[in-house]
C-alpha positions in Angstrom: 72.1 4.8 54.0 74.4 7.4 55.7 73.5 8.2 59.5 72.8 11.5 58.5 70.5 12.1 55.7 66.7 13.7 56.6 65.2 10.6 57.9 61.8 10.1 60.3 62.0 8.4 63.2 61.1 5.6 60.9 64.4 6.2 58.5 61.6 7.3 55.7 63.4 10.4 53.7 61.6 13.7 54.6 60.2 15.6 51.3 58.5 18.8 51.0 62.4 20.3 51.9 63.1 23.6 50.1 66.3 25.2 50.2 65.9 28.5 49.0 67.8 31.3 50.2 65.1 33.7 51.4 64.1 36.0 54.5 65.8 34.9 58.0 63.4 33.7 60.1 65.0 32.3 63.3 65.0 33.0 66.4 67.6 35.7 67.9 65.7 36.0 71.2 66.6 39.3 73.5 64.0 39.3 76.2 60.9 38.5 75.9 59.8 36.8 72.5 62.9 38.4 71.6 61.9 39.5 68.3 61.5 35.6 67.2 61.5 35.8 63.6 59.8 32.4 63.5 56.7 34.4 64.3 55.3 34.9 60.8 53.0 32.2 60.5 52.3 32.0 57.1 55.3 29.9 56.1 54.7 27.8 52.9 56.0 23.9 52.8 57.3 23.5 49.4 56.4 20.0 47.8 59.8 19.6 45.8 61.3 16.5 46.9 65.3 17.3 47.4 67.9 16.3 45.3 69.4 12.3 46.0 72.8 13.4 47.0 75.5 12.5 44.3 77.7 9.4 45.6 81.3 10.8 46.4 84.2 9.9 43.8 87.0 7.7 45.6 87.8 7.4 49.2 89.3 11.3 49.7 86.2 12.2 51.8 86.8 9.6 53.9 90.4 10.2 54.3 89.8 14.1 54.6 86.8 13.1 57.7 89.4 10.3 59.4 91.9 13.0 59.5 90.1 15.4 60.7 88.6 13.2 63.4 92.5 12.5 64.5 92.7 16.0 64.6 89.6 16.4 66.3 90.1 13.7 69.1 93.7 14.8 70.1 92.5 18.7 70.4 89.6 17.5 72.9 91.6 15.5 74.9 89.0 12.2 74.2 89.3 9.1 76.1 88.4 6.3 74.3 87.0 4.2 77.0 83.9 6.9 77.1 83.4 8.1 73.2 80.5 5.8 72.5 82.5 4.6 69.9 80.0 2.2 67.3 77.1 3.2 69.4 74.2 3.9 67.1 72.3 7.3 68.3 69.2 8.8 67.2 69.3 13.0 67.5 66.2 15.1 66.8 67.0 18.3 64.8 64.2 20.1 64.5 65.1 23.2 62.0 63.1 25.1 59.3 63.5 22.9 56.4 60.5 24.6 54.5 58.9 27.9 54.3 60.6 31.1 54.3 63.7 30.6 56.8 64.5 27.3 54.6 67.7 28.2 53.6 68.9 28.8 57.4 67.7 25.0 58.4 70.0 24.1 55.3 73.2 25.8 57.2 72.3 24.9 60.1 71.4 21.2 59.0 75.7 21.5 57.0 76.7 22.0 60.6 75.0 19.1 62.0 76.0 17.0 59.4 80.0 17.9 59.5 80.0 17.3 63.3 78.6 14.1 62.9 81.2 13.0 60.3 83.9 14.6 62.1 82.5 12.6 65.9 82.2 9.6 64.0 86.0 9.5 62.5 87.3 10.7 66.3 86.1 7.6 67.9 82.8 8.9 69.1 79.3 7.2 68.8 77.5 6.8 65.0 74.8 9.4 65.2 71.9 9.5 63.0 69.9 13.1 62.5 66.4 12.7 62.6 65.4 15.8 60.8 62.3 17.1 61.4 60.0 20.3 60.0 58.6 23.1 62.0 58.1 25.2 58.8 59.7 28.1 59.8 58.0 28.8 63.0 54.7 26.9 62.8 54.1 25.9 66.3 51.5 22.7 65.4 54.5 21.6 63.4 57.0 21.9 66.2 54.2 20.2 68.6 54.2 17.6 66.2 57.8 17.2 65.6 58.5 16.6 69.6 55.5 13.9 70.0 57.2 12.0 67.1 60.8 12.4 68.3 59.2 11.6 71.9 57.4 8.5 71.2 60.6 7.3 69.2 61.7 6.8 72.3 64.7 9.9 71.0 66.3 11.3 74.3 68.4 13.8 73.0 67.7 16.6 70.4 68.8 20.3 68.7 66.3 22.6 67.8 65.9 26.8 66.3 63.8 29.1 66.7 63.6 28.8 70.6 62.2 25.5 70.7 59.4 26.7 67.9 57.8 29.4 69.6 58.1 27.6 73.4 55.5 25.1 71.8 57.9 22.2 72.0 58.8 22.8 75.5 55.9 20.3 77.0 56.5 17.8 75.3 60.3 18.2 75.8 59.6 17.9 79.3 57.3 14.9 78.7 59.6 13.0 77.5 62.9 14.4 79.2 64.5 15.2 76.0 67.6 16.7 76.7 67.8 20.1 74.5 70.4 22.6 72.8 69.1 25.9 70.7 71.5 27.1 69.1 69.4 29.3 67.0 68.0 31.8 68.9 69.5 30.8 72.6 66.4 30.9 75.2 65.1 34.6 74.9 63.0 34.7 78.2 60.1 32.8 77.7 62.4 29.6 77.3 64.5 30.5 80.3 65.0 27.9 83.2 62.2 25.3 80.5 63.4 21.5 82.1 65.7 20.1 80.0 65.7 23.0 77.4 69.0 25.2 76.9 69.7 27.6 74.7 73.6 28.3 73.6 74.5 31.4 72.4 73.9 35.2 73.5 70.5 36.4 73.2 70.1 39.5 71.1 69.5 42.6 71.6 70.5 42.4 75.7 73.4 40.6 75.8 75.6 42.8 73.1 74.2 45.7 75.0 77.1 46.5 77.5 79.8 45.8 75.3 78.2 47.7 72.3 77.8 50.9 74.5 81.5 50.6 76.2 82.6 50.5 72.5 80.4 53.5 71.5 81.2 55.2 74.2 85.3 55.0 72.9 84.7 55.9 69.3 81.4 57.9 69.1 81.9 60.2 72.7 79.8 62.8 71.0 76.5 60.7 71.2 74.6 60.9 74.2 71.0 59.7 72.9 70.0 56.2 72.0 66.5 55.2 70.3 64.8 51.7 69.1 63.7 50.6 65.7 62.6 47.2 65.9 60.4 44.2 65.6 56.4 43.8 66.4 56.0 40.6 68.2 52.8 41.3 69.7 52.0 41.6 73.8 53.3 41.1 76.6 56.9 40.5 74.8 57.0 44.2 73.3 56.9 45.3 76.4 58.9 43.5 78.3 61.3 43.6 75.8 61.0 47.4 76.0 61.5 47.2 80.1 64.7 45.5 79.5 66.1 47.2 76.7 65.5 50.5 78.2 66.9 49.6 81.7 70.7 48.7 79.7 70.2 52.2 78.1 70.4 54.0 81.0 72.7 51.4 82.5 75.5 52.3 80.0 75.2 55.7 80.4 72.5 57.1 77.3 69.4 58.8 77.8 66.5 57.0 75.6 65.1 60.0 73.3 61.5 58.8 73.3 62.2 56.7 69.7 60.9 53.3 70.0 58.9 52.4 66.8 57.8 48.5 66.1 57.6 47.5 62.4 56.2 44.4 61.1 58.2 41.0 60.9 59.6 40.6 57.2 58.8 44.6 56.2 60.2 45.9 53.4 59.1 49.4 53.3 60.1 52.1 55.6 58.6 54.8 54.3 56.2 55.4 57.1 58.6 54.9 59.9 61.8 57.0 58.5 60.0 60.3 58.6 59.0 59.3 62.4 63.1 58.6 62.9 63.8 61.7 61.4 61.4 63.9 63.6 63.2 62.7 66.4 66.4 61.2 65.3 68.6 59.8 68.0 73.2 60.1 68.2 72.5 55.9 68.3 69.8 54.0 67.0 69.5 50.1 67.5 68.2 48.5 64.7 66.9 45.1 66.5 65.1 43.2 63.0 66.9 40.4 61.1 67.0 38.6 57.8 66.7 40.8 55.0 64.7 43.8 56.9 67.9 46.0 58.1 69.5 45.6 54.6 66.5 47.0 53.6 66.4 49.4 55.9 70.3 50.7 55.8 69.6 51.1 52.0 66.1 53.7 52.1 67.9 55.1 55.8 70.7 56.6 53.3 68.5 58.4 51.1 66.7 59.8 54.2 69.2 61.7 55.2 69.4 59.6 58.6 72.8 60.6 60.8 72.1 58.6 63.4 74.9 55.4 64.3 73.2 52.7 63.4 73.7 49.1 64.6 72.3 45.8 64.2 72.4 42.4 65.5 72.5 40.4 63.1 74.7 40.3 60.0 73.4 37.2 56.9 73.9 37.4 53.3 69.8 38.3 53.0 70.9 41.4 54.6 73.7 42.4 52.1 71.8 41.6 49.2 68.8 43.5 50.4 71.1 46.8 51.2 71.3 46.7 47.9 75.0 48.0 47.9 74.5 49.8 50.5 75.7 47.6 53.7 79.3 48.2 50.9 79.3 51.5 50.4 78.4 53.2 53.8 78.9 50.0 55.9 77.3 48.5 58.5 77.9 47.7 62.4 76.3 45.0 64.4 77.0 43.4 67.7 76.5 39.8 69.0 78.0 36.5 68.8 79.5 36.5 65.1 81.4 33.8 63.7 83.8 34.7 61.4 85.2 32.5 58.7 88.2 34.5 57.6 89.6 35.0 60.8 89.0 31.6 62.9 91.0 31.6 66.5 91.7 28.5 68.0 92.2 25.2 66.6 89.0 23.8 66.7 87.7 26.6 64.6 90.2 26.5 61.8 89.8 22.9 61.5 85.9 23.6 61.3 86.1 26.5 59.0 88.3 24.1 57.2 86.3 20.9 56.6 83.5 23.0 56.2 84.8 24.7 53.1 86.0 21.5 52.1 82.9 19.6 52.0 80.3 22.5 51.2 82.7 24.4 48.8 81.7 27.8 50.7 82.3 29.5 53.5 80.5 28.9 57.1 78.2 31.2 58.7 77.5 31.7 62.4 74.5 29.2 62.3 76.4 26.5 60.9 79.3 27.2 63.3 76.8 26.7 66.1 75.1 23.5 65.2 78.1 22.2 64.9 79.4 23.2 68.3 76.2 21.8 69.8 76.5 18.6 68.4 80.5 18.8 69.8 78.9 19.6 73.1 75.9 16.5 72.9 79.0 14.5 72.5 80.6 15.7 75.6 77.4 15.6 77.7 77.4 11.7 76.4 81.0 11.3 77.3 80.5 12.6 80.7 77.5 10.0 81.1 79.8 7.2 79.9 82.0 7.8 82.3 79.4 8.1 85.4 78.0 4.8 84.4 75.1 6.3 83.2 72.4 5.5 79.7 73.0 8.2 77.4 69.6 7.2 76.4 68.2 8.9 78.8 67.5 12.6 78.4 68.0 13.1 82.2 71.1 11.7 82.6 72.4 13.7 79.7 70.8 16.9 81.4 72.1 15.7 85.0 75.7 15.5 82.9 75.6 19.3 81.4 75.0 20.5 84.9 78.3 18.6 86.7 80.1 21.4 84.4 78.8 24.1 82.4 81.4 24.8 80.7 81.6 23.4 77.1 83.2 23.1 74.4 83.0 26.2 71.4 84.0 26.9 68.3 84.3 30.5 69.6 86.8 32.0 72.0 90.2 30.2 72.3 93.5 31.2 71.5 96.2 29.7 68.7 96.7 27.0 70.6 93.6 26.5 73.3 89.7 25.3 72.4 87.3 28.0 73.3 84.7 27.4 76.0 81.0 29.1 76.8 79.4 29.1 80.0 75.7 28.1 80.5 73.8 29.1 83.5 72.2 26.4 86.0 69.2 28.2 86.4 68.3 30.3 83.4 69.9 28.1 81.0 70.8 30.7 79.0 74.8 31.6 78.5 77.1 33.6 81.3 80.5 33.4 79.3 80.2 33.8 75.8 82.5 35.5 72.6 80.7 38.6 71.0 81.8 41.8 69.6 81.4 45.0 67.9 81.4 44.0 63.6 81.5 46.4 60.7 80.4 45.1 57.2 82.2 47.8 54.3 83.1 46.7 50.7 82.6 43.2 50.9 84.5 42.7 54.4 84.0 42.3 57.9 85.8 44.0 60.4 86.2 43.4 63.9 85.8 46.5 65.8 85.8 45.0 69.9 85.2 41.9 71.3 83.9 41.3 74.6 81.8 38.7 76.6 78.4 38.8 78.8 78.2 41.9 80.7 80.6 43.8 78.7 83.2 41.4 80.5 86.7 41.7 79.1 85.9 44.4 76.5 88.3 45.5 74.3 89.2 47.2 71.2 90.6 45.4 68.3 
């Protein structure tokens, strides 16, 4: 059986997986609960048993994942001595393999699963993915997921949705299980969690200061900046509200007053448009995910809405729910984005690459960072290799992070150099990170400015 199928930590194949392409529900934390999508609760678990994967034709997959792993070793500089080469290794992932974000555990799951074929043929250690379940956001399901992992005596794992909902993060530090989200990054109630780190910029405050140096270039008119966005209940509203506010003023707006909070996974506008209207900002920030901007970009058009509106996240959900829309008027968001068609340095061509290769479609940001994470659990191990250290032990992999935190990325880079981000020892959240200014128009993306944490090396593209 391959290392990598959906195993339990007693190599049983998971069922009640459902892969449907339906509402994004991860977690793209900003402050506070950080408009976790994971927060609907009412996630079904399908009871469809997945699909036995067809057995490959010949020995080209093979040959395509040893090249690739040539590739893959030479471009990170390995040293044999400390791969892990042969060394079997159990790794939690702990994604949303049922309920409504299923289809975004099945990218992020692709990622996984390419980085493990691509480690393996470099040299590096033979890992095994222990999938686990948390439903799309079900925090007993997450609690459950961590005691398993945890008693399986698993010291390393990757996990969405901030940890489910913060409800893994006991027994994460029960059992010093060494942690990467690269799903929704920390957001601030996973900040500076033991052994818990999140990898990639949360939304909306990290895009914030970039975002408004860019508007500030291209829409000099505007002046005014208001807040449509998700309810995720108290205290995160509001000190999501505190902090969003503060980088308003910080780049040089004046918040109109407009801050209206619309149910996770809403559909209909029609009660909050006329409220938008009344008091319309020059820039509104549309902080929702998943299918609900699409949704609302398409009834904002016939509303006669003039405002500049931009998102934060941009999915396929989204574009089908604009309903033609996100094509014809286009749409602008700001974060972290991955983009397929235009991959930078080495690393990510060869990812972008293999990945349509093997999937026969193109990668999306979540794949692109489950993949990186798994590149950088291979380095942490590396590192403890080469101290002398048991990469079975979650501590010594944490202990190994910290002697650098700079890893390695898919992102960033130039035609010739592997990109790096930049975690913080003490929130654990990302300091140097790719992001940029996006627009979505006629079946395109287009980027606008790119920039890092901060608004730090802004610049129009």
């Amino acid at each position: 059986m391959p290392n990598n199928e959906h195993l339990d930590p007693e190599g049983n194949e998971l069922t009640g997986l459902t892969r449907r392409e339906v509402l994004h529900r991860l977690g793209l934390a900003g402050v506070g609960a950080a408009f976790v999508p994971g927060l609907v609760r009412n996630a079904a678990s399908a009871a469809t048993k997945p699909k036995p994967k067809a057995k490959a034709k010949g020995k080209a997959p093979a040959a395509a994942a040893g090249g690739a792993g040539a590739e893959l070793a030479k471009m990170l500089n390995i040293d044999p001595k400390f791969a892990a080469k042969g060394l079997d290794f159990p790794v939690g992932v702990v994604l949303a393999l049922s309920g409504t974000g299923s289809f975004y555990g099945k990218t992020m799951s692709r990622g996984v699963d390419l980085a493990i074929d691509h480690i393996k043929a470099a040299g590096g250690p033979a890992f095994k993915a222990i999938y686990k379940d948390h439903k799309s956001g079900d925090p007993a399901a997450g609690q459950a997921a961590v005691t398993e992992l945890g008693a399986a005596g698993v010291s390393a794992k990757l996990a969405s949705y901030v940890d489910d909902l913060g409800a893994m993060f006991q027994g994460t530090e029960q059992y010093k299980m060494f942690t990467l989200d690269g799903g929704g990054g920390t957001s601030v109630f996973g900040r500076g969690k033991p052994y818990f780190w999140g990898t990639r910029a949360e939304t909306p405050t990290d895009p914030l200061p970039g975002l408004f140096q860019y508007l500030h270039k291209t829409v000099p008119a505007a002046k005014t900046v208001g807040l449509m966005g998700w309810d995720v209940g108290e205290p995160s509203n509001s000190l999501i509200k505190k902090d969003v506010l503060a980088k308003i003023a910080a780049g040089g707006y004046t918040h109109n007053g407009l801050y209206e909070l619309v149910p996770i996974g809403n559909q209909d506008f029609s009660q909050v448009l006329p409220k938008i209207k009344q008091n319309e900002p020059d820039v509104m920030l549309l902080v929702n995910y998943g299918q609900d901007p699409g949704s609302f970009v398409n009834q904002s058009v016939t509303s006669g809405i003039k405002s500049t509106i931009i998102g934060f996240e941009f999915t396929p959900d989204g574009v089908n729910a604009s309903k033609g829309s996100y094509d014809s008027v286009g749409y602008t968001f700001a974060y972290d984005y991955f983009d397929p068609n235009t991959p930078v340095s080495p690393l990510a061509k060869l990812f972008v690459t293999e990945f349509k290769a093997k999937y026969k479609d193109s990668p999306d940001f979540y794949a692109a960072n489950f993949y990186e994470n798994m590149l950088v659990l291979w380095e942490v191990m590396r590192r403890t290799l080469k101290k002398g250290g048991d990469t079975k032990k979650g501590d010594q992999l944490d202990a190994a992070l910290r002697d650098n935190l700079t890893v390695v990325s898919v992102y960033a880079g130039d035609a010739t150099t592997v990109g790096t981000f930049t975690l913080d020892p003490t929130t654990h959240s990302v300091v140097k990170r790719g992001m940029g200014v996006f627009e979505y128009k006629a079946g395109k993306v287009t980027t606008k400015a790119t920039f890092g944490i901060n608004g730090e090396g802004f610049k129009i593209v």
